[in-house]
C-alpha positions as CSV (number, residue, x, y, z in Angstrom):
1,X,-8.4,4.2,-12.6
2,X,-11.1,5.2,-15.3
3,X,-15.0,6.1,-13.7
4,X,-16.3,2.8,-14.5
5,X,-13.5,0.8,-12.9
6,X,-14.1,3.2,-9.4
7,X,-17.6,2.5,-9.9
8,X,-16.6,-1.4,-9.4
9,X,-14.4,-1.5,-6.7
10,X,-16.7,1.1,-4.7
11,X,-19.4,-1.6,-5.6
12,X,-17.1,-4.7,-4.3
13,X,-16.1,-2.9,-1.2
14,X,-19.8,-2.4,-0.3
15,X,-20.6,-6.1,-1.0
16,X,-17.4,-6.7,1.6
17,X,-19.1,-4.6,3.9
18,X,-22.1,-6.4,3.9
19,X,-20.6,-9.8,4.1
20,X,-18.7,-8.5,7.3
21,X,-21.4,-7.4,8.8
22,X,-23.7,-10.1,8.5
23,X,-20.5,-12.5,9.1
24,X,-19.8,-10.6,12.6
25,X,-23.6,-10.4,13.4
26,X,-23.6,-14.0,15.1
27,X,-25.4,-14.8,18.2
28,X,-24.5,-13.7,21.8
29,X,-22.6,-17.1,22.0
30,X,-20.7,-16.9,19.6
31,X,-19.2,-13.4,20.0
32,X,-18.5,-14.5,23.7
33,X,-16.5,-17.5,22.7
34,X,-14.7,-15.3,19.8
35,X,-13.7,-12.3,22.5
36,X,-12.3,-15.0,24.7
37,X,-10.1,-16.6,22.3
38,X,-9.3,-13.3,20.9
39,X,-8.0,-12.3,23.9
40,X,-6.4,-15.5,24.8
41,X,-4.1,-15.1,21.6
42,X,-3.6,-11.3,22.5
43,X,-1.7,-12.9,25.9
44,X,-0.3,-15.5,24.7
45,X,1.9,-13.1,22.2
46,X,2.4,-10.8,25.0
47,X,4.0,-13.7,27.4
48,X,6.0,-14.5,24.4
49,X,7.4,-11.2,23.7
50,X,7.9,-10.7,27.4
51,X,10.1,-13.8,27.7
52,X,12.7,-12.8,25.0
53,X,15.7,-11.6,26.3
54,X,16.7,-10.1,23.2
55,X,14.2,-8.9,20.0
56,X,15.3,-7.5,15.9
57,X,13.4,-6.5,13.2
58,X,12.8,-4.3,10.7
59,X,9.6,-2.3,10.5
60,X,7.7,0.0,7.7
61,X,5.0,2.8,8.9
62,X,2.4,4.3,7.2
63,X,0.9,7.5,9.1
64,X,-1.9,9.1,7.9
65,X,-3.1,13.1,7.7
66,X,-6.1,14.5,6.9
67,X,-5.4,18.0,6.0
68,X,-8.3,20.9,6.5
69,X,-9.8,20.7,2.9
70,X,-10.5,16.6,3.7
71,X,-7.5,14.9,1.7
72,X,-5.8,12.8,3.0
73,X,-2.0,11.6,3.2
74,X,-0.1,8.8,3.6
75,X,3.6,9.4,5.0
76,X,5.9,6.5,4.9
77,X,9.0,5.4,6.8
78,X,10.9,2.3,7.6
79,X,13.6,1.2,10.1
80,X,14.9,-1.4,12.7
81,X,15.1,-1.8,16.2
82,X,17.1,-4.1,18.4
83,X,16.3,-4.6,22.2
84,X,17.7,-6.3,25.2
85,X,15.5,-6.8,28.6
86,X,15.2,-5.0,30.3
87,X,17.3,-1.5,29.7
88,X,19.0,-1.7,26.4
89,X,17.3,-0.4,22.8
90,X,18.3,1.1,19.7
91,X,16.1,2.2,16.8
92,X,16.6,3.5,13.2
93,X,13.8,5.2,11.5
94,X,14.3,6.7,7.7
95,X,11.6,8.7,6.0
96,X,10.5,11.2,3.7
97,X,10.9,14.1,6.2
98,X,13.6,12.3,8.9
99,X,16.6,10.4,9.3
100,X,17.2,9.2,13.3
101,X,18.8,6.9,15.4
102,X,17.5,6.1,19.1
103,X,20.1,5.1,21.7
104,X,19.5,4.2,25.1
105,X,22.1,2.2,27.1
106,X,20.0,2.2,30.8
107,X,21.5,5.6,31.8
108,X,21.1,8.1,28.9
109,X,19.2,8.6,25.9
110,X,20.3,10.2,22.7
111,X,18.7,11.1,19.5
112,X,20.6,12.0,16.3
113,X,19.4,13.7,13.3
114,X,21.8,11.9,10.9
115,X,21.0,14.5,7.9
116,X,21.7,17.3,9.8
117,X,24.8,15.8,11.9
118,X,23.2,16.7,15.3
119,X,22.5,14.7,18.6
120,X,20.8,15.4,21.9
121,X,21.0,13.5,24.9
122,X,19.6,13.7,28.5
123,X,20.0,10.9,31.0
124,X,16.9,8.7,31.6
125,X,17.9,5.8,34.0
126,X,15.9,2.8,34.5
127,X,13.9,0.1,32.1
128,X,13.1,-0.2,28.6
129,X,9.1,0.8,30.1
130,X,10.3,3.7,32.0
131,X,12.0,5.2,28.9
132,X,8.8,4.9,27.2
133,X,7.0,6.7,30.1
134,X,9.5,9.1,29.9
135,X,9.8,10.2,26.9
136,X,6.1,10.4,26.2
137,X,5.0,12.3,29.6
138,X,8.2,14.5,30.1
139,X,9.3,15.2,26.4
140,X,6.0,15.1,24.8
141,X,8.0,12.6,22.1
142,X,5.9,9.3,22.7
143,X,7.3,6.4,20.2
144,X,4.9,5.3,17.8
145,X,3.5,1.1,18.4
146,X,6.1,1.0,21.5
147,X,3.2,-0.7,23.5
148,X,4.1,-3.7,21.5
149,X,7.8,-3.1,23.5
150,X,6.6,-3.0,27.1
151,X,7.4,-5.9,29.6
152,X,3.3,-6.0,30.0
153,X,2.3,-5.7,26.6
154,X,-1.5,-7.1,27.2
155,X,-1.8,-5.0,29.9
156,X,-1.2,-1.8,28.2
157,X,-3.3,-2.9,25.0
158,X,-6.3,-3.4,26.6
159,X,-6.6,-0.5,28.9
160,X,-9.9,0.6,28.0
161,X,-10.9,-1.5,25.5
162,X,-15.0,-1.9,25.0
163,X,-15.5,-4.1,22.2
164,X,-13.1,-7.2,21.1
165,X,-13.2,-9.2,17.4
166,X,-11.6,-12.2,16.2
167,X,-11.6,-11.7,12.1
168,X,-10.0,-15.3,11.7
169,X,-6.7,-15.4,9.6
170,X,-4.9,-13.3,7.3
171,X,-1.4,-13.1,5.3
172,X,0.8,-11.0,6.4
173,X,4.5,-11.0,4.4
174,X,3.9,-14.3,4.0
175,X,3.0,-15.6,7.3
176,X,-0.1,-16.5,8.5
177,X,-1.7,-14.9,11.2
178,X,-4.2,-14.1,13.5
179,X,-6.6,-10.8,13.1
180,X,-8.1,-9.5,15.9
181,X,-9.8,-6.4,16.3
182,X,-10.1,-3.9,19.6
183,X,-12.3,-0.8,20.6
184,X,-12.3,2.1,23.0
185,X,-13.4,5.3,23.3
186,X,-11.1,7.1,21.5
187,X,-9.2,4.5,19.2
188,X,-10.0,1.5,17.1
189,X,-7.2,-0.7,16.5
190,X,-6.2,-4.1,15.1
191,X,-3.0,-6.6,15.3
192,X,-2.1,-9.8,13.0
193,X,-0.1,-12.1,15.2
194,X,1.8,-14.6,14.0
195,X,0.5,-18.0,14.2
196,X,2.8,-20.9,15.7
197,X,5.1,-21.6,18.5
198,X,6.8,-17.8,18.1
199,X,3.6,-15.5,18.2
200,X,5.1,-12.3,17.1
201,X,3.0,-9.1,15.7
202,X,3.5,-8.9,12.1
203,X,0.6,-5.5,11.5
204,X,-0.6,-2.8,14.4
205,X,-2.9,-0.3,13.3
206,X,-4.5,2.3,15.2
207,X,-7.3,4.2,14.1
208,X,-8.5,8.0,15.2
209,X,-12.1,8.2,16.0
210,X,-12.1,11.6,17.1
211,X,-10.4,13.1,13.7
212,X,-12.4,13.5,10.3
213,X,-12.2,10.4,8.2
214,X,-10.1,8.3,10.9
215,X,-7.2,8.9,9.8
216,X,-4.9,5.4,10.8
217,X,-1.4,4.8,11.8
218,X,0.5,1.3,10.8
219,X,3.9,-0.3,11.3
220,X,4.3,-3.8,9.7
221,X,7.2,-5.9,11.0
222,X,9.4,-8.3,9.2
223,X,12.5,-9.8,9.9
224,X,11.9,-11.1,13.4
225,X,14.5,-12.1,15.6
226,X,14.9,-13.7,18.8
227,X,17.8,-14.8,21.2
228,X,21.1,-13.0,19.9
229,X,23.2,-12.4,22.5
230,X,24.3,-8.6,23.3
231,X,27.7,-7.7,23.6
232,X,28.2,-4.7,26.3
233,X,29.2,-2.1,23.3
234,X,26.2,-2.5,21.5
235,X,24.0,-0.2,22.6
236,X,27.2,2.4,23.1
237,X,26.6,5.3,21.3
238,X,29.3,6.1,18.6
239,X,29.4,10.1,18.2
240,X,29.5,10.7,14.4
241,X,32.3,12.3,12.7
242,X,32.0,16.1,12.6
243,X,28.3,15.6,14.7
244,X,27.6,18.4,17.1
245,X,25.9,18.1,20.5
246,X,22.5,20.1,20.8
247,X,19.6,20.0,23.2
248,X,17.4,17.8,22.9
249,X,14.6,20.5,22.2
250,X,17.0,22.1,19.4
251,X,16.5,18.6,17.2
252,X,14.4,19.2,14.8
253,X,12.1,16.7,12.1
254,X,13.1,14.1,13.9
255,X,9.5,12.9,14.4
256,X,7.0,10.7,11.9
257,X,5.0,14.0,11.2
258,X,7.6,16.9,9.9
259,X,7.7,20.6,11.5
260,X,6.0,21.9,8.0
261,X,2.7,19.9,8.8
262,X,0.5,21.7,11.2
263,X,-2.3,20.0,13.8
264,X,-5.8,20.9,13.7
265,X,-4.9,24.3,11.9
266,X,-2.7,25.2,14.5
């Protein structure tokens, strides 16, 4: 991109941004009726992910860094997930940095590094939401967007949200959605729902306002699927040929930001 042609698209962003904000700026009437119905499509897709049984798809995630000299990076990684209410889920993510499977059959959880040939497991008994508890408050190893996989999904979304924003449509894979945009103190974030009679999320990004040039994280879904039937051996967890058994802190770049990255200069 040459000087002239950054010049232009800095120019047509800052246009956008004017248009958005005198498009936004409507009367107190207006902005009541659009936070209702915002939030009125934010339920309705969480009753209808809370009524599926069973839920596939794929994912891709973008998660940004902003390293101390103000660049920043984009790491990428993509994967699936299959689920069955209310204790079953398995999850594949492959990136740059990482290569893991998550297992969790009601009773035990186990994590395998697939490039390395090693797995960890502890047991964790209870619901699909208690896992998720679990593994962010005990293990410090919280799973990125799994509020969108909580029985309660509305719930947990709009803890502590100030400020709500229906943006109107917008095309996500193909599909036509919803874009609504939340505030709270310490996150922005926004979700494109899928419009029609199965309002899935097709985009969930969550912004950091309390790191230099908010840095975001994304995962875009595709390949949504509802109502297959799970067979008891599914969500068994098939040891690997050759894999050896480690504890679960000796597992290694097995999360979205690798080992060789370092937080806040520490």
């Amino acid at each position: 991109m040459n000087r002239a042609t950054r010049k232009s698209f800095a120019q047509a962003i800052a246009a956008s941004a004017v248009a958005l904000v005198l498009t936004i700026g409507l009367g107190p009437s207006a902005t009541v009726a659009d936070e209702a119905e915002a939030k009125t499509l934010l339920k309705t897709m969480s009753d209808y992910l809370a009524a599926q049984k069973s839920i596939s798809f794929a994912y891709d995630t973008n998660l940004e860094i902003v390293t101390k000299d103000h660049q920043k990076l984009l790491l990428a990684s993509s994967g699936a997930v299959d689920l069955s209410r209310p204790d079953r889920f398995r999850a594949t993510r492959h990136g740059g940095f990482a290569n893991v499977e998550m297992v969790f059959d009601g009773k035990t959880l186990t994590l395998l590094g697939k490039d390395a040939n090693l797995y960890g497991q502890v047991d964790i008994r209870g619901t699909l939401d208690h896992l998720v508890d679990e593994l962010r408050d005990k293990y410090q190893r919280p799973v990125p967007g799994a509020d969108l996989l909580l029985s309660k999904v509305y719930d947990e979304l709009m803890r502590e949200v100030t400020d709500v924003k229906d943006l109107g449509s917008g095309v996500i894979g193909g599909t036509e959605c919803d874009h609504l945009a939340f505030r709270t103190t310490e996150v922005d974030w926004q979700i494109w729902i899928a419009q029609g009679e199965h309002p899935y999320p097709c985009r969930y990004v969550i912004t950091s306002k309390g790191v230099d040039q908010g840095p975001q994280y994304s995962v875009q879904i595709r390949d949504w699927t509802t109502g297959n039937e799970a067979e008891p051996g599914d969500f068994a967890f098939k040891v690997p040929t050759d894999a050896k058994q480690v504890d679960l802190k000796d597992l290694t770049d097995i999360d979205e930001l690798p080992t060789q990255f370092s937080i806040e200069g520490q």
